[in-house]
C-alpha positions in Angstrom: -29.5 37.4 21.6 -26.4 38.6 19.3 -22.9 37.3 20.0 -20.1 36.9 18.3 -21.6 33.9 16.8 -24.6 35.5 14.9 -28.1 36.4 16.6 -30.2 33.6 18.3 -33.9 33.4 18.7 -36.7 31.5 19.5 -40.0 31.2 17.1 -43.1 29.9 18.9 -45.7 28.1 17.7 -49.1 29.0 17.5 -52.9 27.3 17.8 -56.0 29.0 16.3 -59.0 29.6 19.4 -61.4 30.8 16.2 -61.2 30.7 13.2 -64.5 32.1 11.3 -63.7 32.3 7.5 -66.4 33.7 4.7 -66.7 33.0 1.7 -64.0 33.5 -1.0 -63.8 36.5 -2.8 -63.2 37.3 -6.4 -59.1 36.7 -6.0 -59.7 33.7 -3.9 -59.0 34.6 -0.6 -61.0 34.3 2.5 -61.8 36.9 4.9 -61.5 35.9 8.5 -62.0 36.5 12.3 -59.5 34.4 14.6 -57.9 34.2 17.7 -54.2 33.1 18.1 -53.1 31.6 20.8 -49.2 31.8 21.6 -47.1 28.4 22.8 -44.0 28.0 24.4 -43.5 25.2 22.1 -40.7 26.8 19.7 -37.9 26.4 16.9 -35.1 27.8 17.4 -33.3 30.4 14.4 -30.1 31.5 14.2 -28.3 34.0 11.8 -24.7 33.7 11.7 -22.1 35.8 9.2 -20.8 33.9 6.5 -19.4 34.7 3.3 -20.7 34.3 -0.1 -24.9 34.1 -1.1 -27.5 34.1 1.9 -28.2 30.3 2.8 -30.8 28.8 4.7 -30.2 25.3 6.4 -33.0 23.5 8.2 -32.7 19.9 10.5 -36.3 18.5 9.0 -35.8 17.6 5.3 -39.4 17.9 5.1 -38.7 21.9 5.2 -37.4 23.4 2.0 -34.2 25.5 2.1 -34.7 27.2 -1.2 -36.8 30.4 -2.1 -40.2 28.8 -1.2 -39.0 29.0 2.5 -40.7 31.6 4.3 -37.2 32.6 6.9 -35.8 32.8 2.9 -38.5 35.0 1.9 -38.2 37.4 5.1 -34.1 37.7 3.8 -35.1 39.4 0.4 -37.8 41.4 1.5 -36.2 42.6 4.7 -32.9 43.3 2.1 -35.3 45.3 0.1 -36.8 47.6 2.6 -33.5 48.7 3.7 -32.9 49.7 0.7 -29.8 47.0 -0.7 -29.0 46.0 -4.0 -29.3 42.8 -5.7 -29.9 39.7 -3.2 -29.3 38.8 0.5 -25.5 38.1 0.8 -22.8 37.3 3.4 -25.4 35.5 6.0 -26.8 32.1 6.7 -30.0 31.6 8.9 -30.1 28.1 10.6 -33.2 26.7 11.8 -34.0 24.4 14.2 -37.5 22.7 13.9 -39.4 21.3 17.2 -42.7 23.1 15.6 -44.1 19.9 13.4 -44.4 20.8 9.7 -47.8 21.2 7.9 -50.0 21.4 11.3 -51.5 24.4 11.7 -49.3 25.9 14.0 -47.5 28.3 12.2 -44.3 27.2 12.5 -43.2 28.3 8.8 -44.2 31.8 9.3 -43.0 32.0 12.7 -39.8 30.9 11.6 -40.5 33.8 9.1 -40.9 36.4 11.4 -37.6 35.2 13.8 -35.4 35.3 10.8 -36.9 38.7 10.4 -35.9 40.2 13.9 -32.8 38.1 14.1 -31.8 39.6 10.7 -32.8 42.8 11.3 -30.2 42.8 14.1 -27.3 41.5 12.4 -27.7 43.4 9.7 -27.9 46.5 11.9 -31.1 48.0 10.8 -33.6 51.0 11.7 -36.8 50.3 10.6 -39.5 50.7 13.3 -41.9 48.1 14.5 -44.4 49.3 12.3 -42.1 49.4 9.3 -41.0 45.7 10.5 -44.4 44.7 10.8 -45.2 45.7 7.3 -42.4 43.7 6.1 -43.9 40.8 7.5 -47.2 41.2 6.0 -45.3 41.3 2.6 -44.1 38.0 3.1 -47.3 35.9 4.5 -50.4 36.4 5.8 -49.8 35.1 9.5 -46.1 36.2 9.8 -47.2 39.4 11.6 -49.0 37.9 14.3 -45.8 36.3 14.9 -44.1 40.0 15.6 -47.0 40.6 18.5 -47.6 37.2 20.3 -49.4 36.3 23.0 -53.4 36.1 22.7 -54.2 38.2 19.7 -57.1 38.5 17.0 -56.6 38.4 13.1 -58.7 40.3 10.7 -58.7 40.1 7.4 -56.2 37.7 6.1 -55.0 37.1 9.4 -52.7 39.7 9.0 -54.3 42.6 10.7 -53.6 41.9 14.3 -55.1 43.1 17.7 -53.4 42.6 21.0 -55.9 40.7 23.4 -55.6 40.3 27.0 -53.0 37.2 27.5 -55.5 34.2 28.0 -54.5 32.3 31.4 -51.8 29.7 31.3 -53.0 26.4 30.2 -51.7 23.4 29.9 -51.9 22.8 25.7 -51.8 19.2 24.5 -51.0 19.0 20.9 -52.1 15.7 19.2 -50.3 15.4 15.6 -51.7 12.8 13.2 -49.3 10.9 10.5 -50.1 13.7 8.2 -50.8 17.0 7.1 -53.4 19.2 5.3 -51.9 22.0 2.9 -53.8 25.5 3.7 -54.9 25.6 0.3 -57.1 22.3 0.0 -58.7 22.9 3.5 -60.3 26.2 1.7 -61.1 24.3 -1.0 -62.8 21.5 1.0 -64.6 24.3 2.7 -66.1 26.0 -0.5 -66.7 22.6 -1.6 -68.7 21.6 1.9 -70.6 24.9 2.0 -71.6 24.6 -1.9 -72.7 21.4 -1.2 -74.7 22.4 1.7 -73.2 20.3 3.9 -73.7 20.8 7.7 -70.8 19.3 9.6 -71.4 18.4 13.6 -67.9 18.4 13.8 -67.4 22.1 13.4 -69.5 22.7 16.2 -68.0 25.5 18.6 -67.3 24.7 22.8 -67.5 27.7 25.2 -64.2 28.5 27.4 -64.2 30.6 29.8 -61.8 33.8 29.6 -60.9 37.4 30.8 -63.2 37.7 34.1 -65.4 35.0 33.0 -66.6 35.8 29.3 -67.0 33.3 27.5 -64.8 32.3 24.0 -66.9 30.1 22.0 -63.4 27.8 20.3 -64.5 27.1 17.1 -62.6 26.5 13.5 -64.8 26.7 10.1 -61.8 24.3 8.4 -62.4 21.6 11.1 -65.8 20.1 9.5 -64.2 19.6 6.1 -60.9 18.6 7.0 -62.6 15.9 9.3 -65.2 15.0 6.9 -62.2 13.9 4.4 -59.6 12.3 7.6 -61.8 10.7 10.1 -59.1 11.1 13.0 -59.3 14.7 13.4 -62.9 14.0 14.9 -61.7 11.1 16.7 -58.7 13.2 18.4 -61.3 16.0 19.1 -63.3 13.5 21.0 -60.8 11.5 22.5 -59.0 14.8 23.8 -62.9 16.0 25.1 -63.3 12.9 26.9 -59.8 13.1 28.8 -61.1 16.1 30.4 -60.1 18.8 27.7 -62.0 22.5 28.6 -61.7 22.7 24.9 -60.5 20.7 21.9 -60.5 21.8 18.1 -58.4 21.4 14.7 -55.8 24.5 14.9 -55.5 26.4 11.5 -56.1 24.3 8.5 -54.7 21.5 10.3 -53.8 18.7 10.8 -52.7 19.5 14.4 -56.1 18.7 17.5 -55.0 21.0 20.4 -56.6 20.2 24.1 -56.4 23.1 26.8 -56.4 22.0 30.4 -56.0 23.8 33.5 -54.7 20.9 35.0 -51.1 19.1 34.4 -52.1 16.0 35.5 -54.9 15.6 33.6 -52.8 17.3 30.6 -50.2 14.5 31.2 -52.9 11.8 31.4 -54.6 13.0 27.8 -50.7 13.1 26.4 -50.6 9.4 27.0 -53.7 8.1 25.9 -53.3 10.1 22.8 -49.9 8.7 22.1 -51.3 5.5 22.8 -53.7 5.8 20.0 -50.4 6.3 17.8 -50.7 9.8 17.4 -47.3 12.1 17.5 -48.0 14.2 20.5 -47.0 17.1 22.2 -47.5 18.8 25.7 -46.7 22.4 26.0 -48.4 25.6 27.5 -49.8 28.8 26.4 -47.3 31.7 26.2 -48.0 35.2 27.6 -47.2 38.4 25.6 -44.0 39.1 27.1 -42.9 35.7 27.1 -42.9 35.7 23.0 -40.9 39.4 23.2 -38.7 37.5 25.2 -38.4 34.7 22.6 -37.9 36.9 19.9 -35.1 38.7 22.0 -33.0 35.6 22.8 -34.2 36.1 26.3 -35.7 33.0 27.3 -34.2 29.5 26.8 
């Protein structure tokens, strides 16, 4: 939404349904197969006019506000490809944080990808959603899932994204341990595992029915190491399992547990027994399509 006050929009989190990763390549990087899973659980980002050097300011401390930011990132390389000198100038982007930091649900490259559209708007620009889209690959590898929404697969890095039909609302409980797992030791734990030959139960996949009753088997190849290193991950997968969950599983490289139930009540009643256990937790639902354009829009509140 633009106003006289800068542009406003909403960046939604998201929770991995697969994630199948192979085994490093020569420059390190994993190829995978995932499915993302759009929530209405969102930061907010605004851009505002200002005067002097581009700024970012963030509520969390935990988030950095410098050049490592990802919203920061999206500035310069949205600057470059419309073709402006020097650095972003004469604009600060303020986010908002409700997306906890370090759990696998995107919320830095989400926040990425709003700063992106919401930039792209105030600074008046004409690059097409492809030419946008590229932009965001430039910047991180799940920033331009973040541009599509909804129920999507990743290829690749992540980055090469295929609508999916939207997945039927859920009720998403979101169970957040004390801490988190950078991206790059999960991998690491993983190459380390399968060297190792280590067979992990807890990777094991769950079938959910979807889209006329095929089945989705939910499974994450990060889940078994991360777990075999932080005990709770397996204990939230169970505990979320044995609340009634359709489905339970680590999302991204963790250290987020997501439960999806088609019932609130029951949604509700896993909420509280997982906070119980002393867990941050979270109860959201699973966002269509059209509810992430509206996000990104300002449309929706």
């Amino acid at each position: 939404m633009t106003s006289s006050e800068g542009v406003r929009v909403r960046a939604f989190a998201k929770i991995n349904l697969v994630l199948r990763a192979q085994s490093a390549s020569a420059d390190g990087y994993h190829a995978l197969e995932t499915v993302f899973q759009a929530l209405t659980l969102h930061d907010v980002v605004v851009s505002t006019p200002t005067r002097g050097a581009f700024v970012v300011v963030c509520d969390d401390p935990a988030v950095p506000v410098d050049g490592r930011n990802l919203a920061w990132k999206a500035a310069r390389a949205l600057w470059r490809a419309l073709g402006r000198p020097g650095e972003p100038a004469g604009c600060t982007v303020t986010i908002g944080k409700q997306i906890p930091v370090m759990g696998g649900l995107g919320g830095g490259s989400a926040d990425a990808a709003a700063a992106l559209v919401a930039l792209h708007a105030l600074w008046k620009g004409r690059l097409s959603p492809s030419a946008l889209a590229a932009v965001a690959g430039r910047i991180g590898a799940d920033v331009p899932y973040f541009l599509v929404g909804g129920t999507a697969m990743g290829l690749g890095r992540g980055d090469d994204v295929y609508p999916l039909d939207d997945l039927a609302k859920r009720w998403v409980v979101l169970a957040c341990p004390a801490f988190g797992v950078p991206t790059a030791d999960a991998y690491r734990w993983l190459d380390e595992d399968r060297a190792a030959g280590r067979v992990l139960a807890s990777a094991a996949s769950t079938p959910l029915t979807v889209w006329g009753g095929r089945t989705l088997e939910i499974r994450n190849d990060l889940q078994g190491p991360v777990a075999f290193r932080h005990d709770e991950i397996g204990q939230l997968v169970t505990l979320l399992h044995r609340e009634g969950a359709e489905a339970a599983a680590m999302s991204g490289s963790g250290s987020t547990v997501f439960g999806l139930f088609t019932d609130e009540s029951r949604a509700r009643r896993a909420a509280h027994v997982a906070a119980g256990a002393g867990t941050q937790v979270i109860l959201t639902r699973t966002a269509t399509r059209r509810w992430c354009h509206r996000a990104l829009s300002g449309a929706v509140s």
